[in-house]
C-alpha positions, -999 to +999 in steps of 0.1 A: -714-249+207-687-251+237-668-220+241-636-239+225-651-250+196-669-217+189-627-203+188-616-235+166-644-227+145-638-187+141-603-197+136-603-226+110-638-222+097-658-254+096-642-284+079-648-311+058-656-329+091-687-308+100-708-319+066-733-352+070-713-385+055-739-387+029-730-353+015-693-364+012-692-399-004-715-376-031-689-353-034-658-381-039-678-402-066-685-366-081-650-357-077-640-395-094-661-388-122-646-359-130-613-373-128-620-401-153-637-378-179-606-352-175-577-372-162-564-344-146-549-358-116-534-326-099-572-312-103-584-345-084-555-339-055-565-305-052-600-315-044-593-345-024-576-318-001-605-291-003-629-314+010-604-313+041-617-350+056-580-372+057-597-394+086-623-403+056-600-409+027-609-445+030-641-437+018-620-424-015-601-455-019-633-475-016-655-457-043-627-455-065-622-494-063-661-498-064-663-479-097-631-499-110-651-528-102-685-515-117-669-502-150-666-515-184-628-519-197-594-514-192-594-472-192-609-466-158-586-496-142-556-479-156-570-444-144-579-451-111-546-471-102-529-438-118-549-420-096-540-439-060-504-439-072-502-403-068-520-399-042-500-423-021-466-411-031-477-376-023-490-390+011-525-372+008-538-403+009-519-425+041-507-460+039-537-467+068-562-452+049-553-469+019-555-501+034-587-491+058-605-485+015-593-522-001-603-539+036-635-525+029-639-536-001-628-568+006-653-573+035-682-562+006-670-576-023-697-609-019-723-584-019-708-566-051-706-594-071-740-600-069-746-569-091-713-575-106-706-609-115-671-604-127-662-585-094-639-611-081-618-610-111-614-574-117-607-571-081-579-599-084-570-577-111-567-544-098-554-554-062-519-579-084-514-543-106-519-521-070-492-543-057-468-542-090-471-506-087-459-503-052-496-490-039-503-515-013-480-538+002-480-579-001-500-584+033-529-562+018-524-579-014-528-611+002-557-607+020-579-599-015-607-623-012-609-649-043-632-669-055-615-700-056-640-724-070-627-749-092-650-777-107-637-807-129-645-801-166-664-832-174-656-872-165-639-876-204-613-847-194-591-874-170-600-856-134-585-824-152-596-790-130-605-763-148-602-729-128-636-711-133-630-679-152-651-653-149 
């Protein structure tokens, strides 16, 4: 170690920034299960800010959407969004890394919905109520992927389209 990072080190100890990737996305899908069994959000905050990584918050925002995504019902939906709520109006999490966590899982969600075949909805979903709420703005809302396959019902239905629902 370089002479200045041996003083940062003795001074600041060794951050969240020093621990392998793998060992942190382990440690926020940990920390989001906990959340969702307690629903203590303060308890999730404080831990968000232990792990001391804000340049990797996006990873947060990602799992947190992922497990939305991957859940059954309406509880860990409503959780979750409660969750980034806080976290963005307390600024732990920052408007970029916000939107760096639903880019993500925009560019992945094709590969989601292969093991979750209702991924497109719930994301529709979650990304109309993230905007309602004032957690991402209407560019990032605009930008969620959709499906957007629409087939005719059958010839008897007079060239009516019926939106695919999922």
């Amino acid at each position: 170690m370089s002479r200045g990072g041996l003083r940062i080190d003795n001074q600041w100890g060794a951050g969240g920034g020093q621990r392998p990737v793998i060992q942190l996305i382990k440690e926020v899908n940990l920390l989001l299960k906990e959340y969702i069994l307690s629903g203590d959000s303060k308890e999730a905050e404080r831990c968000l800010r232990d792990l001391e990584v804000p340049h990797f918050h996006h990873e947060f925002v990602y799992e947190a959407i992922v497990l939305v995504l991957e859940s059954k019902g309406e509880k860990t939906l409503r959780m979750v969004l409660q969750l980034l709520k806080s976290l963005s109006a307390s600024s732990v999490i920052t408007v970029d890394q916000m939107r760096r966590g639903f880019e993500r899982v925009y560019m992945d969600i094709a590969e989601i919905n292969i093991d979750v075949p209702r991924a497109y909805y719930i994301l529709e979903q979650f990304v109309d109520k993230s905007f309602v709420m004032g957690i991402i703005d209407v560019k990032l809302r605009d930008l969620c992927p959709c499906r957007g396959r629409k087939r005719f019902v059958s010839e008897g239905d007079g060239g009516v389209v019926k939106h695919e629902s999922y």
